[in-house]
C-alpha positions as CSV (number, residue, x, y, z in Angstrom):
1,X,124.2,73.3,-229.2
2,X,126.0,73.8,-225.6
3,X,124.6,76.1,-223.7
4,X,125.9,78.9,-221.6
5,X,126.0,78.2,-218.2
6,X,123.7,80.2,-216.2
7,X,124.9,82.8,-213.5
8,X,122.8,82.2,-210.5
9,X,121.2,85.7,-209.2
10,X,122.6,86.9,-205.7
11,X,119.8,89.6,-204.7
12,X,121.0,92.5,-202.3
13,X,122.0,92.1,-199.1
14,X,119.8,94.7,-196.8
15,X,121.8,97.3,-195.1
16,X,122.3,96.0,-191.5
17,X,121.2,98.6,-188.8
18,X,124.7,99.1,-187.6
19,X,125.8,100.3,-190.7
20,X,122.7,102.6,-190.8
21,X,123.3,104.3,-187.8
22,X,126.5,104.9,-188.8
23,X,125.6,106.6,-191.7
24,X,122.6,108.3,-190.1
25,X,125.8,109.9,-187.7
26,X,127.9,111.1,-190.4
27,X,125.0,112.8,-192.2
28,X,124.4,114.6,-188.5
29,X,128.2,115.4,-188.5
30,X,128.5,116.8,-191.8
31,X,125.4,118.9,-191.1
32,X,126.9,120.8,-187.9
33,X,129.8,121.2,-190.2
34,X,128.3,123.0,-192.6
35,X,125.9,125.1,-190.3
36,X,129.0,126.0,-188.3
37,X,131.3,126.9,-191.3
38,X,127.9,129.0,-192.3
39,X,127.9,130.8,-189.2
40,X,131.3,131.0,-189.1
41,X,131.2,133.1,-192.0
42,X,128.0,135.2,-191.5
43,X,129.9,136.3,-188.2
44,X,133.0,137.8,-190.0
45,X,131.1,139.2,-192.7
46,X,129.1,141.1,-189.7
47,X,132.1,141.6,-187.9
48,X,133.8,143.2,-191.6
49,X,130.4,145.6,-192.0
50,X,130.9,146.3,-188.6
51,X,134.3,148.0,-188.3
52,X,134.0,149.6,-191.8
53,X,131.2,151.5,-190.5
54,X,133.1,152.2,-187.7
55,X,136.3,153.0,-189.8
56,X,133.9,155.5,-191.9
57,X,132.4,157.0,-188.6
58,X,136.0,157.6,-187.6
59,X,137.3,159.5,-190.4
60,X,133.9,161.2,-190.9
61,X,134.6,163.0,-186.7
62,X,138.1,163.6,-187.3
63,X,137.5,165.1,-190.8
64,X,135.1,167.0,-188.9
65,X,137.6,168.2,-186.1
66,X,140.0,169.2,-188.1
67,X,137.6,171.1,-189.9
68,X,136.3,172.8,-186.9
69,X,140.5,173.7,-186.1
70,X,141.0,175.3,-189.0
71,X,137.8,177.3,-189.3
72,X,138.7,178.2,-185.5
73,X,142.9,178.9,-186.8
74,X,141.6,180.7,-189.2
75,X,139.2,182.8,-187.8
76,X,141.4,183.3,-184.9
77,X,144.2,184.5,-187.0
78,X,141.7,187.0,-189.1
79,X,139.8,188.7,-186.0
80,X,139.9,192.3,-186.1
81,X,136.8,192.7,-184.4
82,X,139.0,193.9,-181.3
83,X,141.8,196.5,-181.7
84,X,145.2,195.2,-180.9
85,X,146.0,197.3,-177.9
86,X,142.4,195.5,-176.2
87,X,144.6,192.1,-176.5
88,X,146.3,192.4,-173.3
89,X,148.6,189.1,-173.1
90,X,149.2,187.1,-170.2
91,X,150.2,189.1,-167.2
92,X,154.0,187.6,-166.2
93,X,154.7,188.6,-162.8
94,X,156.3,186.8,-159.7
95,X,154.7,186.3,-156.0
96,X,155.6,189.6,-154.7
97,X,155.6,191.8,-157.5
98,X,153.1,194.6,-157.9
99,X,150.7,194.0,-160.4
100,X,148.7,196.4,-162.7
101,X,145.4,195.3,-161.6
102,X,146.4,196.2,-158.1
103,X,147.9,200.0,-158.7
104,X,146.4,203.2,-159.9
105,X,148.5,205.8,-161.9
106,X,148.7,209.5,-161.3
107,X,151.0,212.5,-162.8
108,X,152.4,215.0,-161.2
109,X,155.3,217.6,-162.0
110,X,158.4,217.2,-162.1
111,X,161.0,219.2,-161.5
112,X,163.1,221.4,-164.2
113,X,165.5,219.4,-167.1
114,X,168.1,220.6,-169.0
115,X,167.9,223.2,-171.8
116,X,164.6,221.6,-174.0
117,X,164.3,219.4,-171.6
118,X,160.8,218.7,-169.7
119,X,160.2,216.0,-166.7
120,X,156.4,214.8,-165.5
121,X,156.1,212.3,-162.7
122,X,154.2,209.0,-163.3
123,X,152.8,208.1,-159.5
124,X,152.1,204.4,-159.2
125,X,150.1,203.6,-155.8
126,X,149.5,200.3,-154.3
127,X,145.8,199.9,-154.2
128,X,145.7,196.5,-152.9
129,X,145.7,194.8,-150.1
130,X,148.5,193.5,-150.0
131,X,152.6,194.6,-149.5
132,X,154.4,194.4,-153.1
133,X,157.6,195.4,-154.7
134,X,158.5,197.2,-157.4
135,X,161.9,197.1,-159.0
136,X,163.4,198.4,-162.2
137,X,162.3,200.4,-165.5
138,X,158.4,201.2,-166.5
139,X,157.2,200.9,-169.9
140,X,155.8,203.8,-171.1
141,X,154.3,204.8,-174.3
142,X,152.2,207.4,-176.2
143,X,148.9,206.7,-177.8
144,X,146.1,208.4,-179.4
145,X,142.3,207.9,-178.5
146,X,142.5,204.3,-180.8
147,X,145.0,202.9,-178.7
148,X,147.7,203.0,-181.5
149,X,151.3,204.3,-180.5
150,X,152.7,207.4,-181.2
151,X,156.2,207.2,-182.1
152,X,158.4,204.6,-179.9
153,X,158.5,203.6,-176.6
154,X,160.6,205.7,-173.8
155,X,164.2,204.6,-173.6
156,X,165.9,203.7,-170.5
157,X,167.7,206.8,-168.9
158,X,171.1,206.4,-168.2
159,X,171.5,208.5,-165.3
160,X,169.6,206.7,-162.6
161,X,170.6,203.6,-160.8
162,X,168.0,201.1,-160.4
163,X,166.5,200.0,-157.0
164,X,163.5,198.0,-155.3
165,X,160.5,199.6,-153.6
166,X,158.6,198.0,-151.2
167,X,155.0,199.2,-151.0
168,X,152.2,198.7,-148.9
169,X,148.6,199.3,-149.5
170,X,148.5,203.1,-150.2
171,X,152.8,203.8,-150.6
172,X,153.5,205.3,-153.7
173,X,156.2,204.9,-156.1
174,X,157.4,207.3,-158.9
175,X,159.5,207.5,-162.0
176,X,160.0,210.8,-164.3
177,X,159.1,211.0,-167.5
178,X,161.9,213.1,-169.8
179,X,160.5,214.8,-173.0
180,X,161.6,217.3,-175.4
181,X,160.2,220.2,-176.7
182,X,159.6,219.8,-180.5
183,X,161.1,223.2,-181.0
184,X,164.6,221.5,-181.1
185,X,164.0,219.4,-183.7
186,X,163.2,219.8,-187.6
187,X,159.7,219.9,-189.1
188,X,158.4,215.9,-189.5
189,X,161.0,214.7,-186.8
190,X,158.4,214.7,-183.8
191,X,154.9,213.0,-184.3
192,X,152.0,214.6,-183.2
193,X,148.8,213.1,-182.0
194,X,149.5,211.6,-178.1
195,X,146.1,211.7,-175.6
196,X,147.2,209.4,-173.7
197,X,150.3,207.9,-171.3
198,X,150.1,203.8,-171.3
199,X,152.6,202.5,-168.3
200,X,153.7,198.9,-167.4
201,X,154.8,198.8,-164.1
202,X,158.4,197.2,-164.1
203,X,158.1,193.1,-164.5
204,X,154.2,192.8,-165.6
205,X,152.6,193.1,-169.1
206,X,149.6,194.3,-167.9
207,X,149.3,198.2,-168.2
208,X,147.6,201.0,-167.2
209,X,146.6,204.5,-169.1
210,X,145.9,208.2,-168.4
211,X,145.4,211.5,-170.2
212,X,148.6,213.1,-171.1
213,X,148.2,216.6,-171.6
214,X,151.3,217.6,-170.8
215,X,152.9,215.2,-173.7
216,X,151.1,215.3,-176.3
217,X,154.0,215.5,-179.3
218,X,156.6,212.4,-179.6
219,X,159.9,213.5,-180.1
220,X,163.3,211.9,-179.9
221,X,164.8,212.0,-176.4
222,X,161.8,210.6,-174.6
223,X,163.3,208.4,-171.8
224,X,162.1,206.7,-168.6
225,X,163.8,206.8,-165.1
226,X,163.5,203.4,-162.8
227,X,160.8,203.5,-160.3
228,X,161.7,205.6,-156.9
């Protein structure tokens, strides 16, 4: 019989330590790696939680605001807690005009109109301390006790020609106040009802009012001079 030939058995050569520390290096390598790529993503999953919190707080304040605006629109826009003559608007007046919160009104008589026709004097006195002007048309109305207007406002007369009055503290200026006598005019064509005279001094919207006795009916034909 021939026998196999035998193989002769090479055992293992040990690792050398070159090789180990080499491999020892790469494990540490591999390890920062992972820890970084670890941290890495912890970080940007914070950083995600983060702004979608603050994204929520965000649209949770200016859900909130505009909330609060419309409540505030909308209760601005239904307040009747004040009647609407109380809601005097901005006063619009230049440097050297008189303003309302620096005159006082009087009446006084006027003199005699035309057939039907009445005239009262509106007085406006400068009770500041300062020198104003006043230039052009009052407004003038009729109210009742509520503040609401009787009939429409007094039309510009025709007949006057406009000029500027300078006043100092205590000068008075005056326009007349034309009426007619309900007399001349159907039943239901006047309106009845007036207490009171409300007068913006020429160029302001601030007002001031008095008792009207004198006027106390609405009636077509009221009119206004300029101040005088």
């Amino acid at each position: 019989m021939n026998e196999e030939p035998q193989v002769p058995f090479t055992p293992p050569q040990p690792v050398s330590k070159k090789e180990h520390k080499v491999g020892k290096i790469l494990g540490l390598i591999l390890l920062v790696v992972i820890l970084i790529t670890a941290t890495a993503f912890c970080v940007y999953t914070w950083q995600q939680s983060q702004f979608s919190g603050q994204k929520k707080d965000l649209e949770s304040q200016l859900a909130a605001a505009k909330l609060a605006y419309d409540t505030e629109k909308k209760s601005s826009a239904s307040d009747t807690s004040r009647p609407a003559h109380e809601l005097t608007p901005p006063k619009v007046a230049t440097e050297t005009t008189c303003n309302a919160d620096e005159l006082t009104l009087s009446l006084a008589e006027g003199d005699g109109g035309g057939a039907g026709t009445l005239n009262q004097l509106i007085v406006l006195t400068n009770a500041g301390k300062r020198t104003c002007i006043l230039g052009g048309f009052p407004g003038v109305s009729l109210v009742n006790d509520n503040g609401n207007q009787i009939g429409s406002p007094a039309e510009r007369a025709k007949n006057y020609t406009e000029k500027k009055v300078t006043l100092k503290p205590g000068n008075q200026a005056k326009a007349t106040v034309s009426f007619q006598d309900q007399g001349n005019f159907d039943a239901g064509t006047c309106k009845a009802g007036a207490t009171k005279l409300r007068v913006y001094p020429p160029n302001d919207t601030g007002y001031l009012s008095i008792a009207s006795t004198m006027i106390t009916t609405w009636c077509p034909g009221f009119e206004i001079s300029p101040v005088q």
